[in-house]
C-alpha positions as CSV (number, residue, x, y, z in Angstrom):
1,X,-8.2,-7.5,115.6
2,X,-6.1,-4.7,117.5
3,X,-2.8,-3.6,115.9
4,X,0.5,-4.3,118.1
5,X,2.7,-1.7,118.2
6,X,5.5,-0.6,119.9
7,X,5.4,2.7,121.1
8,X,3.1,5.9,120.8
9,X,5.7,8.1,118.9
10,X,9.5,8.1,117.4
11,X,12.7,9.5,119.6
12,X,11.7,12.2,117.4
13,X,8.3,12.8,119.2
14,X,6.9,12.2,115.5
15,X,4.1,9.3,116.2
16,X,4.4,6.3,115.0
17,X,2.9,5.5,111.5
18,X,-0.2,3.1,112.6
19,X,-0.6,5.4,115.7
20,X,-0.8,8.8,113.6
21,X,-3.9,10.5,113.5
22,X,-3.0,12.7,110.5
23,X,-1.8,9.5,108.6
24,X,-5.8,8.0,109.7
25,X,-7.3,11.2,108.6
26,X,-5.5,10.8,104.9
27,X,-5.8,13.5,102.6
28,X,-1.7,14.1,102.8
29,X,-0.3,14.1,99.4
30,X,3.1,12.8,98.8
31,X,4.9,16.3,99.8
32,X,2.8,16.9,102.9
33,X,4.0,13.4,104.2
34,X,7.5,13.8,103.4
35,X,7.8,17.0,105.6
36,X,5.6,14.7,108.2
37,X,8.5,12.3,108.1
38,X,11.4,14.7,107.4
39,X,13.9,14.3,110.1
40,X,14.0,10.3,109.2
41,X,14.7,11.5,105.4
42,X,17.9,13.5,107.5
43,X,19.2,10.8,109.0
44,X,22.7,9.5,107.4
45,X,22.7,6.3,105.0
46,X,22.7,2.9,106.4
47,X,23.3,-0.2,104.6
48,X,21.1,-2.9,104.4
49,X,23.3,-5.4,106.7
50,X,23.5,-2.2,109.2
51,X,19.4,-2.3,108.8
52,X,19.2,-5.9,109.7
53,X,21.4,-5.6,112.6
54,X,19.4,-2.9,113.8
55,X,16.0,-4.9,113.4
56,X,18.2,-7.8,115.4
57,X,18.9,-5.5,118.2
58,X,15.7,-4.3,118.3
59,X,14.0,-7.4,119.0
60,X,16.3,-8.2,121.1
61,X,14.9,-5.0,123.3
62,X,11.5,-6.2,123.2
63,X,10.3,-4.4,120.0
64,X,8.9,-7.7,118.2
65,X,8.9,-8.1,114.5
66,X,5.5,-8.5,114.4
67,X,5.4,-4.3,116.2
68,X,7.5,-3.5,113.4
69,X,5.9,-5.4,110.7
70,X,2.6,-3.2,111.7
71,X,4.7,0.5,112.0
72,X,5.6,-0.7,108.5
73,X,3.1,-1.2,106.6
74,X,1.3,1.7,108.0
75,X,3.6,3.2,106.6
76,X,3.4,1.8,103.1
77,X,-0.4,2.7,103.4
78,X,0.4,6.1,104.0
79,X,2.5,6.5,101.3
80,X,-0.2,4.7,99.3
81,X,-2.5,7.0,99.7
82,X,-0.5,10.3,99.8
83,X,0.5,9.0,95.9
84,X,-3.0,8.6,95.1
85,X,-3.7,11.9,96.7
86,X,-0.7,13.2,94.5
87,X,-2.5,11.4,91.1
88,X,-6.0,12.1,91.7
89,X,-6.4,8.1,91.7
90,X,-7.3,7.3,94.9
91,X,-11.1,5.5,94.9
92,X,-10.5,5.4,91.1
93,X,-9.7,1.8,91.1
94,X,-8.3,-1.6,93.0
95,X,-4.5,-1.4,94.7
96,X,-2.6,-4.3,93.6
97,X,-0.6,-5.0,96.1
98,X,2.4,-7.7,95.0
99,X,3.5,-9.7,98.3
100,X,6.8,-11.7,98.6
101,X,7.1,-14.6,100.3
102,X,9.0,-12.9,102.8
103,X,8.5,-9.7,105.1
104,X,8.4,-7.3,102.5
105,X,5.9,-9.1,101.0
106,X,4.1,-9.0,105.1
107,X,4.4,-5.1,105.1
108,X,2.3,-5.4,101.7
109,X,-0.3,-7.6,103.3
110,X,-0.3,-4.9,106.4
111,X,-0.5,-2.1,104.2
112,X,-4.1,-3.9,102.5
113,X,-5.4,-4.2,105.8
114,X,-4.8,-0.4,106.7
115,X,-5.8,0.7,103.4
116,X,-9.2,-1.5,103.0
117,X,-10.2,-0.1,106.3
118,X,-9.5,3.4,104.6
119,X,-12.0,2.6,102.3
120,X,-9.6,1.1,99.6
121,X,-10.4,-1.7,97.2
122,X,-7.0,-4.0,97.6
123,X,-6.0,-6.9,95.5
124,X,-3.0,-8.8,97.5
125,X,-0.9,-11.1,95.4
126,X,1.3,-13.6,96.8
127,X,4.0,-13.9,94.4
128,X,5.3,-17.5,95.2
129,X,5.6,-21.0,94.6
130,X,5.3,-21.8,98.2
131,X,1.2,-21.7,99.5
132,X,2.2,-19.5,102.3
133,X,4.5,-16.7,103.2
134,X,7.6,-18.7,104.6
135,X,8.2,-16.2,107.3
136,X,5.9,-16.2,110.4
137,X,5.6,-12.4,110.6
138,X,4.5,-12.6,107.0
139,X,2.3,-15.3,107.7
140,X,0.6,-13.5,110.5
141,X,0.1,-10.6,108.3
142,X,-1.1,-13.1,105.1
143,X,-3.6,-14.6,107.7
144,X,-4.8,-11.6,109.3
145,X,-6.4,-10.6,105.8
146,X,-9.1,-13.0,105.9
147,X,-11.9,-12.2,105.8
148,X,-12.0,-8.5,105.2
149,X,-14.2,-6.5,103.7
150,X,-12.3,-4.7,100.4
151,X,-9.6,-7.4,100.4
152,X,-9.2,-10.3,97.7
153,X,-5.9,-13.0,98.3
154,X,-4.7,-14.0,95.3
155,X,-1.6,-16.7,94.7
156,X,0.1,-16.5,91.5
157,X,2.6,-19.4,91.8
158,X,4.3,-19.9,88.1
159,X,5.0,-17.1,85.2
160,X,1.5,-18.0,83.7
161,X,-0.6,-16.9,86.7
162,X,1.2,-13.8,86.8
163,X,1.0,-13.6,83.4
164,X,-2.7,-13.8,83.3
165,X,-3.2,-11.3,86.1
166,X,-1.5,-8.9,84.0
167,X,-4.3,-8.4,81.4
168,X,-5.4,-5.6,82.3
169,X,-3.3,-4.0,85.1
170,X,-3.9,-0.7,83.7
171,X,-7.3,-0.7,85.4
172,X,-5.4,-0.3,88.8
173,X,-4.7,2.5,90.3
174,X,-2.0,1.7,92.4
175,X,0.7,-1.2,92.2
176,X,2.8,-1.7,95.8
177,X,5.7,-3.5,94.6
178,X,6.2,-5.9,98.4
179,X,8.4,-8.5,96.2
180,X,11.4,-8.4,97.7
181,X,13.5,-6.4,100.3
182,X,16.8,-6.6,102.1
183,X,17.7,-9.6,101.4
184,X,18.0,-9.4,97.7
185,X,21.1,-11.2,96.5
186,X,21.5,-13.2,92.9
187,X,19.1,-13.5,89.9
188,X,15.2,-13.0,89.8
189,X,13.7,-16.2,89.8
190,X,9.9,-17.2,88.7
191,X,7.2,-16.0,89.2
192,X,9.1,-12.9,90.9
193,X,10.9,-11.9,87.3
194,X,7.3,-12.0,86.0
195,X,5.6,-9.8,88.8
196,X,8.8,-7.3,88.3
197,X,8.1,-7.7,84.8
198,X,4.2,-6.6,85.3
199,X,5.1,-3.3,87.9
200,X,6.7,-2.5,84.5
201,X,4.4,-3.1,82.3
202,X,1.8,-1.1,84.8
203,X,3.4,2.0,84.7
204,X,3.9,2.1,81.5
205,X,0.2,2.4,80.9
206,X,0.7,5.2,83.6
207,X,-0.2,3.5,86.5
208,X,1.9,4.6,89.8
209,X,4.2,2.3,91.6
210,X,5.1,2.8,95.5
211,X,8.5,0.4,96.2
212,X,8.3,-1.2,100.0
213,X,11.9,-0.2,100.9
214,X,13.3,-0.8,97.5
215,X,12.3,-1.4,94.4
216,X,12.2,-5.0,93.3
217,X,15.9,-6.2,92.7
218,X,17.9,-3.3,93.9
219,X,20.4,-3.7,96.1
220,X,19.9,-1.1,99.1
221,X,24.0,-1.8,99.8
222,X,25.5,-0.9,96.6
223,X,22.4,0.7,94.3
224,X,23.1,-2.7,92.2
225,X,19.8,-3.4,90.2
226,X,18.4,-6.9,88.8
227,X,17.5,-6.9,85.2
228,X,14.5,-6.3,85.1
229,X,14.4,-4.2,87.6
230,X,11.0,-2.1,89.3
231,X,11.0,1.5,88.6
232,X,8.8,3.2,91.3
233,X,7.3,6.6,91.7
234,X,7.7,6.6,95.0
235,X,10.0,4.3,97.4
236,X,9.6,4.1,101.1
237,X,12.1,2.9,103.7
238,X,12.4,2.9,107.2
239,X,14.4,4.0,110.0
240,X,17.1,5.4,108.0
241,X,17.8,6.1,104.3
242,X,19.6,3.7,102.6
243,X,23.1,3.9,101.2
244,X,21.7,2.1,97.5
245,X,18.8,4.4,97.2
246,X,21.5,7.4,97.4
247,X,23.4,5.5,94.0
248,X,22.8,7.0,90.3
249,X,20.8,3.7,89.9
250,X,18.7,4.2,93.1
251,X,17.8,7.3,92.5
252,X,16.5,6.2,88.9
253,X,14.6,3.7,90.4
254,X,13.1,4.1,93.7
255,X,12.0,8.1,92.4
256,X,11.2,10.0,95.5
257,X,12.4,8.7,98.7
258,X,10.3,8.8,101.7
259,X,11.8,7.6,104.7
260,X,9.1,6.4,107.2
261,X,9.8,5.7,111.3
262,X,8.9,1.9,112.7
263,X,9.8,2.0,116.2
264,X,13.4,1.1,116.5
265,X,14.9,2.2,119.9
266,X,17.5,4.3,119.7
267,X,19.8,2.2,121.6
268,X,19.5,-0.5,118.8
269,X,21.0,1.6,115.6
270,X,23.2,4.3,118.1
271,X,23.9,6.6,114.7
C-alpha cells in the first residue's frame, strides 16, 4: 500500500520523515537524529490548543490528516530505532507498541508498519474498551496493519488483559507509549491507568520508553502530569516544541525531546 504524504521536504528543506532516505537507511542513534531534526527542536513553544489549531488549518490547506498521521509516525519509527541504536536493543526483541483509541494511538499503529518493514518484530496493542480506534485516521492506520509480516494486533480491553500482557514485558526491547496525546484532560481511566501503569513497570526492568508527543497523562499546555504518569527516555513531538514539555515536570518525564517535522504549511502555524 503506498504511503500518502504531503510534501517531499519541510519549509526547512529537511525532508519529510516517511520521505527521508537517511531515516530508511537507519543506523541514526538518538543524537544523530536530533541534529537531523534540529531547527524544529529551535522553534519557540506552542501550546497544545495552538497545535490543534495548526493541524485544523492545515487540513483546511489540503494537507489531510491521514498525510500527517503518516509524517508522524515515521517519525515515531525513527525515533524508535535511533533509541534502539542508542541501547544496543534493536533486533534484540519485540516493540510493544501501546495504541490509544485515538490518533496517538494511529501514529503508533504507523510507526509498526514503518518499523516491521525495517525488519522489526512489533507487538501493537489497542488499549480500549471500544473494538476499534474511534477516530477514522486511527482506524485507517489500525486497519492498514493487517496482514503484515512482523506485526501482531492485540486488544486489551479491561485492567486484566493489560494486566496479563504485562508478565513479562521485560522481554521487550522497546515500549512506544501511543496512549494518549493532546487531548488529555481529567483522570486516567481503565484499561489506559493500567497500560500507563505497565510503561512503568517496563522500564523499571530497564526497558526503554519513546513517548508519541507526550508521555501518557501530561499535559503538553501546563507540564500537568496524571498520576500515574509515563516516564519516557525519549519523547517526540511534532511541528514545534511544546510549552508542557519545557515545565520541571516535562522535562522529568518526556527525557530527551526530539522535535520531528509532519508537513504543516507554514501558512497554517505563521510563528
Amino acid at each position: 500500500m503506498p504511503s500518502p504524504v504531503s510534501s517531499a521536504s519541510s519549509p526547512d528543506g529537511i525532508p519529510l520523515p516517511a520521505d527521508d532516505p537517511v531515516l530508511r537507511a537507519g543506523g541514526l542513534d538518538v543524537a544523530a537524529l536530533a541534529r537531523r531534526w534540529a531547527p524544529f527542536g529551535a522553534r519557540p513553544a506552542m501550546t497544545a490548543e495552538a497545535m490543534r489549531g495548526a493541524d485544523r488549518r492545515a487540513q483546511l490547506d489540503g494537507v489531510s490528516g491521514r498525510q500527517l498521521m503518516e509524517q508522524a509516525g515515521a517519525a515515531v519509527a525513527a525515533a524508535a530505532r535511533a533509541l534502539l541504536e542508542t541501547t544496543g536493543r534493536w533486533g534484540k526483541g519485540p516493540v510493544l507498541v501501546l495504541a490509544g483509541p485515538g490518533n496517538n494511538g494511529g501514529d503508533g499503529s504507523v510507526a509498526a508498519r514503518h518499523l516491521a518493514r525495517a525488519g522489526a518484530r512489533v507487538a501493537v496493542v489497542l488499549v480500549a474498551t471500544e473494538a476499534r480506534p474511534t477516530t477514522p485516521d486511527g482506524a485507517w492506520a489500525w486497519d492498514a496493519l493487517g496482514g503484515i509480516a512482523g506485526v501482531e494486533r492485540i486488544h486489551c480491553a479491561h485492567a486484566r488483559d493489560v494486566n496479563v500482557l504485562a508478565q513479562g514485558v521485560e522481554k521487550a526491547a522497546l515500549v512506544v507509549d501511543a496512549l494518549l496525546g493532546t487531548g488529555v484532560s481529567g483522570e486516567l481511566r481503565e484499561p489506559v491507568r493500567s497500560a500507563v501503569e505497565l510503561a512503568v513497570r517496563a522500564r523499571a526492568h530497564g526497558v526503554p520508553v519513546l513517548a508519541v508527543d507526550t508521555p501518557t497523562a501530561l499535559d503538553l499546555s501546563s507540564g500537568d502530569p496524571s498520576d500515574p504518569v509515563v516516564r519516557a527516555d525519549v519523547t517526540v513531538t511534532f511541528h514545534r516544541p511544546k510549552a508542557g514539555l519545557r515545565s520541571r515536570a516535562g522535562r522529568a518525564c518526556a527525557g530527551r525531546i526530539l522535535v520531528a517535522p509532519i508537513g504543516i504549511p507554514p501558512g497554517a502555524d505563521p510563528f
